[in-house]
N, C-alpha and C positions, 0 to 999 in steps of 0.2 A: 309512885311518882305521879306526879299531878298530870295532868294533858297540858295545860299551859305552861308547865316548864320545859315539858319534853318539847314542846314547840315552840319555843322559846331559842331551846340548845340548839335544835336542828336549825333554825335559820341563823343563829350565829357560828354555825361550822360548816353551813351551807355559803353564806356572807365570808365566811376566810377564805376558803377554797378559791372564790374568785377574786380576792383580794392577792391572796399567793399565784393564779394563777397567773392576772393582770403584770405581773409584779416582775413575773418569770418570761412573758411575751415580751415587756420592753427590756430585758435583758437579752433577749435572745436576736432581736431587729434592732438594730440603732436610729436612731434620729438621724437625719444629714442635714444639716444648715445650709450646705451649701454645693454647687455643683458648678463644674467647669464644663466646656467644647474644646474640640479642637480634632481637625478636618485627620482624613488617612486617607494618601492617596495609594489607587488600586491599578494597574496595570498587569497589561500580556500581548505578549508577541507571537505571530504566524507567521513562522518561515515558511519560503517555497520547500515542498518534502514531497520529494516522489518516491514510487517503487514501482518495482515491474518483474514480470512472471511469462514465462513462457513453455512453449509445446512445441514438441517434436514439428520437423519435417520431413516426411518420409514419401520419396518418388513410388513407393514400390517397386512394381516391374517395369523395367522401361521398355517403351514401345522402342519396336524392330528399324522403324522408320517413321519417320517424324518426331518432331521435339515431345517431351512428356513434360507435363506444368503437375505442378502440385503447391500446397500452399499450407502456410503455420500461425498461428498468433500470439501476438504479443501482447501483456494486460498493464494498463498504467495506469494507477491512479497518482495523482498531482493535488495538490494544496488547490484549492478555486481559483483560477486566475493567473497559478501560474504557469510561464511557459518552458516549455519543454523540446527538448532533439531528441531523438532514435538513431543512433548509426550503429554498424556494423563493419567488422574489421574482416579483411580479408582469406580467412578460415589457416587453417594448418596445413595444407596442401596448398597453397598459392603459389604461380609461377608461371611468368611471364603472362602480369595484365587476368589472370583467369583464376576462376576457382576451382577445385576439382575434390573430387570424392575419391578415397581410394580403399583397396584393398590388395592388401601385398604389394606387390609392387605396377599392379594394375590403374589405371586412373578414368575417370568421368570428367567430363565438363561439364557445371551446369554452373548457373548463375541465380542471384534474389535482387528481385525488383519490389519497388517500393508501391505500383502500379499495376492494375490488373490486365493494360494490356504488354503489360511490362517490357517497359520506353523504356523506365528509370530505374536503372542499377544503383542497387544498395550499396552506400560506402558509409565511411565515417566525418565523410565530410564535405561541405558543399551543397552539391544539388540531389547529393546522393544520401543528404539526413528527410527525416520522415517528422514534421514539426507539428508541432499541437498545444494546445492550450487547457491546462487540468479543467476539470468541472468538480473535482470532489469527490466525483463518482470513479469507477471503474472503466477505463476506456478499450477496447478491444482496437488493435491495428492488426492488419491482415496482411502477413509474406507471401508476397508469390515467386514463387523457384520455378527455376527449367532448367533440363537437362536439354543442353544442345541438339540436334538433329543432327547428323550426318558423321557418326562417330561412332566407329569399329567397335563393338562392344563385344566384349570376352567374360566369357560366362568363370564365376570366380570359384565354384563347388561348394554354393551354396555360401560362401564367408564375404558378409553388406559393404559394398562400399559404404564408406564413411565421413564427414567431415567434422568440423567444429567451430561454430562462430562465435565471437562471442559480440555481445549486444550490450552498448552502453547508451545509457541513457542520462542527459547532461540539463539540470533544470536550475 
């Protein structure tokens, strides 16, 4: 075979190859003539969303004489901005105006204020909720409890006085 035919053939099946390829790209991509718009609207909503977490309060031992104070916390995080109540309802022992701890048929007074020189007794309503405004973040609010002063204390055989509050928080 000659060289100038051989180079001849190769450039006319090297010349098809991209003739078929060419051929085969605008088969495979379309043309578009023509193109539209048209807007999408995009929207989202923040509710106010709180939640909240809390810790024991535990007097321990209670002193012989004199009030014993102990203290709990409460954690709330809030949506930014909005606002929030803390109240507390009057525990499972309540009775007449008081709260009490008990064990067996034994009882404690003590009370939660919302205040560290605790003026302001914890309720669920009124002067007695604990008000705040979220950040987004994690907010710590700090209980302070006392067991009253001047109360007959009976030692139980080692079985905790007890209560149970529960804690609603309203945002």
């Amino acid at each position: 075979m000659n060289k100038n035919n051989y180079k001849n053939k190769s450039s006319l099946s090297l010349g098809l190859v991209f003739i078929f390829a060419g051929f085969y790209i605008s088969l495979s991509s379309p043309a578009y003539a023509e193109s539209a718009t048209k807007t999408m609207a995009v929207s989202a909503n923040i509710s106010s969303i709180c939640s909240i977490s809390t810790t024991p309060l535990d007097f321990g031992e209670v002193n012989l004489t004199g009030a014993t104070n102990a203290t709990a916390t409460l954690s709330v995080q809030c949506t930014n901005g909005g606002a929030w109540s803390l109240g507390m309802d009057e525990g499972q022992n309540f009775v007449a105006a008081a709260r009490f701890l008990k064990s067996g048929t034994q009882k404690l007074a003590y009370d939660l204020f919302t205040d560290p020189a605790r003026g302001v007794r914890w309720t669920g309503a009124g002067a007695g909720l604990k008000l705040g405004t979220g950040t987004g973040a994690l907010q710590t609010v700090t209980v302070y409890g006392q067991v009253t002063t001047g109360q007959i204390l009976i030692a139980t055989g080692g079985v905790p006085y007890t209560d149970t509050i529960i804690v609603t928080i309203t945002y």
